[in-house]
C-alpha atoms as a printed R data frame, in Angstrom:
    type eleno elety resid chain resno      x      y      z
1   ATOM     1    CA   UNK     A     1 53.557 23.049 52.350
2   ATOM     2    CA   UNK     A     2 57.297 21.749 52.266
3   ATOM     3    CA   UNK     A     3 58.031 22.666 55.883
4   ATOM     4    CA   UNK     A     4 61.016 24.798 55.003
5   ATOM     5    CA   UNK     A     5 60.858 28.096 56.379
6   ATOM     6    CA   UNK     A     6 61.901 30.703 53.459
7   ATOM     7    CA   UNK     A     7 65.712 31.705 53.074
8   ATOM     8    CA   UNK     A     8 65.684 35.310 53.862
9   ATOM     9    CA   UNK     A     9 69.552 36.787 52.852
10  ATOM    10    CA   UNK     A    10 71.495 39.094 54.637
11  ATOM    11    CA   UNK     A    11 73.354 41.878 53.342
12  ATOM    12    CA   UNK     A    12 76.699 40.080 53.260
13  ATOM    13    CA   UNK     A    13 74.789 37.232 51.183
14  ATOM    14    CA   UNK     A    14 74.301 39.727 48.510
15  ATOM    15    CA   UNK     A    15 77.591 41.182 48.684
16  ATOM    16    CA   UNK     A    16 79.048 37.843 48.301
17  ATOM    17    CA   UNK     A    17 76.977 37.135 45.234
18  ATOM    18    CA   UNK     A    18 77.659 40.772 43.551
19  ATOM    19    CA   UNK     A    19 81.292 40.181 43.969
20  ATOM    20    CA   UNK     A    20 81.156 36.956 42.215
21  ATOM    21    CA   UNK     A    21 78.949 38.428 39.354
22  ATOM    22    CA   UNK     A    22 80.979 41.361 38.752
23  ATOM    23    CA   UNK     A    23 83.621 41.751 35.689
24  ATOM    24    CA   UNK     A    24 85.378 44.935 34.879
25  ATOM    25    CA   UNK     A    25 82.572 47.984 34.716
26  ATOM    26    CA   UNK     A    26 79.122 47.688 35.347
27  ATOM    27    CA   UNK     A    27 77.598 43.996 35.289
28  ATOM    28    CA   UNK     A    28 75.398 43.758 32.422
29  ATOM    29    CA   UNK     A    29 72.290 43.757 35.022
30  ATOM    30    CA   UNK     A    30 69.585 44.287 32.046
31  ATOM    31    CA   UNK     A    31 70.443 40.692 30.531
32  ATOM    32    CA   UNK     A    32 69.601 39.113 33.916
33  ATOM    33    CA   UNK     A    33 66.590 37.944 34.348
34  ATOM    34    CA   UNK     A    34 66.230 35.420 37.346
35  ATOM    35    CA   UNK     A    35 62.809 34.733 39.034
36  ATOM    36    CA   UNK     A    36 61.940 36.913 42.075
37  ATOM    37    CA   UNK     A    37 63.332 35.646 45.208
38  ATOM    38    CA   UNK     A    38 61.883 38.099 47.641
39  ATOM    39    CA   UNK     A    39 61.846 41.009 49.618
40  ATOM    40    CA   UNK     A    40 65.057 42.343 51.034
41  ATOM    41    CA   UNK     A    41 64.745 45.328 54.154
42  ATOM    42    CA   UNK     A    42 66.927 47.845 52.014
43  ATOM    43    CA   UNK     A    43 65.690 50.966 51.971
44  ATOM    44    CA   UNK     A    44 67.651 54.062 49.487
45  ATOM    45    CA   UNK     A    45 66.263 57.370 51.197
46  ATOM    46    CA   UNK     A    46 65.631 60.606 49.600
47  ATOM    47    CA   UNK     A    47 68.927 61.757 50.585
48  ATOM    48    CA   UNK     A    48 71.008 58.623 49.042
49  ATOM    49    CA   UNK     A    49 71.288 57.384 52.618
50  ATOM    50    CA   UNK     A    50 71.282 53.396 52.002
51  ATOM    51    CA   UNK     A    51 69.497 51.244 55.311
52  ATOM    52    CA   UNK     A    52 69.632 47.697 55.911
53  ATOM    53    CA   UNK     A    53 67.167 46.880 58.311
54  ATOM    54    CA   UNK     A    54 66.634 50.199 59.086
55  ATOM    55    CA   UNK     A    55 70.758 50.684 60.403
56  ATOM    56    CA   UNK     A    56 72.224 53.277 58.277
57  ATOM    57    CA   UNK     A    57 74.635 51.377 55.743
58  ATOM    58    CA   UNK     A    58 78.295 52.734 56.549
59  ATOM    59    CA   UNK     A    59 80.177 51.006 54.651
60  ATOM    60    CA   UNK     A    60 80.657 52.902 50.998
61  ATOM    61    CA   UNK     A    61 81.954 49.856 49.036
62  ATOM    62    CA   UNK     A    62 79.133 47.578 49.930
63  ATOM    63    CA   UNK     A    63 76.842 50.618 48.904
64  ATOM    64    CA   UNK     A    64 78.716 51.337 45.837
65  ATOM    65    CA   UNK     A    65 78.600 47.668 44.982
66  ATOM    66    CA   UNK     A    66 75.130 47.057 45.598
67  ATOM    67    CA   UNK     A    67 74.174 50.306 43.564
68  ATOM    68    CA   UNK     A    68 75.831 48.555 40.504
69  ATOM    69    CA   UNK     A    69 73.251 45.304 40.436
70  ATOM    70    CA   UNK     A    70 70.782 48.135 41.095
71  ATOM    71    CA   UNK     A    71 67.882 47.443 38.414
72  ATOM    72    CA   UNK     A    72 64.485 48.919 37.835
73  ATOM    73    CA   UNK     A    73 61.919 47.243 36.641
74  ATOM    74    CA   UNK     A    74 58.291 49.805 36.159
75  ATOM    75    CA   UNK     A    75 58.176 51.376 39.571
76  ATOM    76    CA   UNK     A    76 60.312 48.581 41.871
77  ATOM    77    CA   UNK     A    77 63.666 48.325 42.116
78  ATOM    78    CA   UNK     A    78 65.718 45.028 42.982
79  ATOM    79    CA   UNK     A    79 69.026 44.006 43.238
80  ATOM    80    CA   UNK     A    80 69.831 41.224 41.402
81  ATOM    81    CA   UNK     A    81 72.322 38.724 40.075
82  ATOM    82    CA   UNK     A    82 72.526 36.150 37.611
83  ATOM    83    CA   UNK     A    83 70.507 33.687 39.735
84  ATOM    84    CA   UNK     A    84 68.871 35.901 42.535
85  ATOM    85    CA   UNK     A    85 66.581 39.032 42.493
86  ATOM    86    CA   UNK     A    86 65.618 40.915 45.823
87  ATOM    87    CA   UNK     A    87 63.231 43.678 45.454
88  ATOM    88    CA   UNK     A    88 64.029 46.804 47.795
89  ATOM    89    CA   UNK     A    89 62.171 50.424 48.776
90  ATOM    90    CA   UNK     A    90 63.594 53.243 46.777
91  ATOM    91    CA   UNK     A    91 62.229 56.397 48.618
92  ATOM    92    CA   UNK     A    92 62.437 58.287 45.236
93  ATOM    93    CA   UNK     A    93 65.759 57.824 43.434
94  ATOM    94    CA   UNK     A    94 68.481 55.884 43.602
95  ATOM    95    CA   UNK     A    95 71.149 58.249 43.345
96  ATOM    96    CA   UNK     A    96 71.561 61.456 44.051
97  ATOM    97    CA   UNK     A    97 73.438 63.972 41.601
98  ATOM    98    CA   UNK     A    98 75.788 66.093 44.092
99  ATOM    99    CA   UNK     A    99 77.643 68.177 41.763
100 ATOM   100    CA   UNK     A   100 78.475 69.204 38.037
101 ATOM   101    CA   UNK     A   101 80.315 70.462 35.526
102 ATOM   102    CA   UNK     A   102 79.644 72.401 32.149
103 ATOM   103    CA   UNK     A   103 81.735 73.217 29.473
104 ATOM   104    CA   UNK     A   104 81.127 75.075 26.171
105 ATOM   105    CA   UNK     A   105 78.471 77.294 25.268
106 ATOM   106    CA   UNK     A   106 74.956 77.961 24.777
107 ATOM   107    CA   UNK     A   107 73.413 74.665 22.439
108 ATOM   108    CA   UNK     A   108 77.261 72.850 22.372
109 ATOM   109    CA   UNK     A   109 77.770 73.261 26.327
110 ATOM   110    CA   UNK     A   110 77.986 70.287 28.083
111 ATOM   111    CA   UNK     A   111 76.427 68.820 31.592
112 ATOM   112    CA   UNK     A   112 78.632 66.389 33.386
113 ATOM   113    CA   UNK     A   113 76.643 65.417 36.958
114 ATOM   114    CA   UNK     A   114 78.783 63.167 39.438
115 ATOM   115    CA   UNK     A   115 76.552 61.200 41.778
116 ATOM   116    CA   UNK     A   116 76.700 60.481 45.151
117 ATOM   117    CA   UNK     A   117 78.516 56.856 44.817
118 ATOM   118    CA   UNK     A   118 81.061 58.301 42.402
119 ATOM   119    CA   UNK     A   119 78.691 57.732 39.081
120 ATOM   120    CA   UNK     A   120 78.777 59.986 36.317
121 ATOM   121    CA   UNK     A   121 76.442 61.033 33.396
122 ATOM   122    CA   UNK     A   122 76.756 63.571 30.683
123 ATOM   123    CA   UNK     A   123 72.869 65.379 30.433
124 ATOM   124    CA   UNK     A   124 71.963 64.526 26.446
125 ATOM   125    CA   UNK     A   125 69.782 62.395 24.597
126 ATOM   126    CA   UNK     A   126 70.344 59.411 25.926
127 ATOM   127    CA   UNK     A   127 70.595 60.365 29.633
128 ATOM   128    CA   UNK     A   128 68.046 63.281 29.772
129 ATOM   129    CA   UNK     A   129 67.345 65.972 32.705
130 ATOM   130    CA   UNK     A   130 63.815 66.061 33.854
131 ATOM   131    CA   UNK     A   131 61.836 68.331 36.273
132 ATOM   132    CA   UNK     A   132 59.055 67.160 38.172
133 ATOM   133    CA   UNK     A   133 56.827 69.997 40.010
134 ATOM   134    CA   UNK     A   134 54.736 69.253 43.275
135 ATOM   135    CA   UNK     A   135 51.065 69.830 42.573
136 ATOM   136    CA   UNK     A   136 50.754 71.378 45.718
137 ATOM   137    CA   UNK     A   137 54.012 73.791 46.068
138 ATOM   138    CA   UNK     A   138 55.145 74.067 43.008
139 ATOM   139    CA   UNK     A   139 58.455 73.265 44.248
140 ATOM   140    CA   UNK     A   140 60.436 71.515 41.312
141 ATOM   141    CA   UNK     A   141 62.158 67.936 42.079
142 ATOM   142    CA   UNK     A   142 64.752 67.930 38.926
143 ATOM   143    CA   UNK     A   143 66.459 64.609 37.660
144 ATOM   144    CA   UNK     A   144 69.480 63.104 35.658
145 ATOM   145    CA   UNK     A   145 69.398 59.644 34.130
146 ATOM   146    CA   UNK     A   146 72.238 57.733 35.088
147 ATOM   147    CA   UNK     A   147 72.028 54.797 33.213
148 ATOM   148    CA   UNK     A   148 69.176 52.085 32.442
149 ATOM   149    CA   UNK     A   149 65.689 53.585 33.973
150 ATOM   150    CA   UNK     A   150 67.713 54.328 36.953
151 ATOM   151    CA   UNK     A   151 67.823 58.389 38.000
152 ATOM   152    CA   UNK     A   152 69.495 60.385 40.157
153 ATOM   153    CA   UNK     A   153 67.868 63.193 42.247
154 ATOM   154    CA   UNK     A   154 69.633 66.913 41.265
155 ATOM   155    CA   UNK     A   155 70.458 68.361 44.893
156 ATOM   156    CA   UNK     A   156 69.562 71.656 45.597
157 ATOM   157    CA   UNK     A   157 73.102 73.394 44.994
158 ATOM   158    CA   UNK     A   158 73.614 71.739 42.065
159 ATOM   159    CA   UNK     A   159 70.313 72.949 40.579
160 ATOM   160    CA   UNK     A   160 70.736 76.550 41.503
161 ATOM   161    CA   UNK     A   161 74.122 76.336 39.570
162 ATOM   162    CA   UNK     A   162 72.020 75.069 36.741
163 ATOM   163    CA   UNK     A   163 69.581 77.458 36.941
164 ATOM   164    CA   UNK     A   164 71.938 79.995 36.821
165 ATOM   165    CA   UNK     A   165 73.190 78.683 33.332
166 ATOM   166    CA   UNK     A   166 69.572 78.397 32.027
167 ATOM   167    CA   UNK     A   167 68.629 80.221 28.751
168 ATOM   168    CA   UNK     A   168 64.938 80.800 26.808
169 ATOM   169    CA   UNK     A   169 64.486 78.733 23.903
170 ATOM   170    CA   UNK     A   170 60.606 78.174 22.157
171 ATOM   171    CA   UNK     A   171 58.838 79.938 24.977
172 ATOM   172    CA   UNK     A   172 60.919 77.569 27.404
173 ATOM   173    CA   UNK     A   173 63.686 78.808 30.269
174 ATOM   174    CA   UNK     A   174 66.044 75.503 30.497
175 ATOM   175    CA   UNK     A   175 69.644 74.533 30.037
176 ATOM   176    CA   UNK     A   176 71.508 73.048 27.013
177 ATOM   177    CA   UNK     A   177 73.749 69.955 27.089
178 ATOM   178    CA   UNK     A   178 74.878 68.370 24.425
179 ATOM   179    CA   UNK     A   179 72.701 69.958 21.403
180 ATOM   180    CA   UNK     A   180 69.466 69.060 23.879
181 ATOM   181    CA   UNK     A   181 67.456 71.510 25.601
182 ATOM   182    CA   UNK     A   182 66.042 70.657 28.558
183 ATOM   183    CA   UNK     A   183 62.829 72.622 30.230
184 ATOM   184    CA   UNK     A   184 62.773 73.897 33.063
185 ATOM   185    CA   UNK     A   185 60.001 76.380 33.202
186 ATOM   186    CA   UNK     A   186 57.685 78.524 30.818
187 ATOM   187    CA   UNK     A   187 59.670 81.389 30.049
188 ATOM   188    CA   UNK     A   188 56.654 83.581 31.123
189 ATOM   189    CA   UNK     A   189 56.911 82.498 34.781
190 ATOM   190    CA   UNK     A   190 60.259 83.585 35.115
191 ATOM   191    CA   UNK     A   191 61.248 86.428 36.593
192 ATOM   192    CA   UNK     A   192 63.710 88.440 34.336
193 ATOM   193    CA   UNK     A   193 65.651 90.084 37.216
């Protein structure tokens, strides 16, 4: 053993190192690939809330900031850099999808869901909608990708709207965005009225 007690960062470290990372856009946070430095206390709730050290993160730059070195590797998720990479607790997603748009019709509409931090994604091949059902209730959980691995949760106003636009296809009720459909139930469990 050196001696040295480990270097744990604060929140303003990271910030600091983000800033200096960052070009115009989104860094490119799938090319980086530095060994793990740690654990970091940030915790992304349900709800999109961001905690550092379990104090509610007010300020929305530093979250929008930190939710663009945002990676997820398998299950974990870390923020990382070019040189650092601090895992954090994602509660279920990182984002969380609080409105939408559609335009067109039927197969040619098109989904456009704006997250929480001001992130958008258009529902397709590439960024597909997904619904996960409890085991227990039933209740469905339903998701957009947002970009690399990383999803945001649908709220629940948003996915009434979407429910309301939903159409049978194959023996499936779902929605259509871009020339995809996307499942949402077996058309037998739905209720017509």
């Amino acid at each position: 053993m050196s001696g040295q007690s480990p270097v744990i960062p604060s929140a303003s470290d990271i910030e600091a190192a983000a800033k200096a990372s960052q070009a115009k856009g989104l860094p490119p946070v799938d090319t980086w690939n530095p060994p793990l430095s740690g654990k970091i206390d940030i915790r992304i709730a349900r709800d999109g809330t961001w905690y550092h050290e379990g104090t509610r993160m007010t300020r929305p730059g530093l979250v929008r900031l930190f939710s663009t070195i945002l990676k997820r590797e398998g299950d974990a998720y870390f923020l990382v850099t070019p040189v650092e990479k601090w895992q954090i607790e994602v509660e279920d997603a990182p984002f969380v999808a609080v409105d939408f748009t559609a335009t067109g019709e039927g197969e040619m509409q098109v989904l456009r869901f704006t997250t929480n931090l001001g992130d958008t994604a258009v529902a397709g091949e590439t960024l597909p909608l997904r619904i996960v059902r409890d085991y227990e209730t039933d209740e469905p959980s339903p998701y957009i990708m947002v970009r690399s691995g990383l999803e945001a949760l649908i709220d629940r106003k948003s996915f009434y709207r979407l429910v309301d636009l939903g159409a049978h296809h194959e023996g499936w009720f779902g929605v259509w965005s871009q020339n995809c459909f996307f499942p949402i139930a077996p058309s037998d469990t739905i209720d017509p009225d």
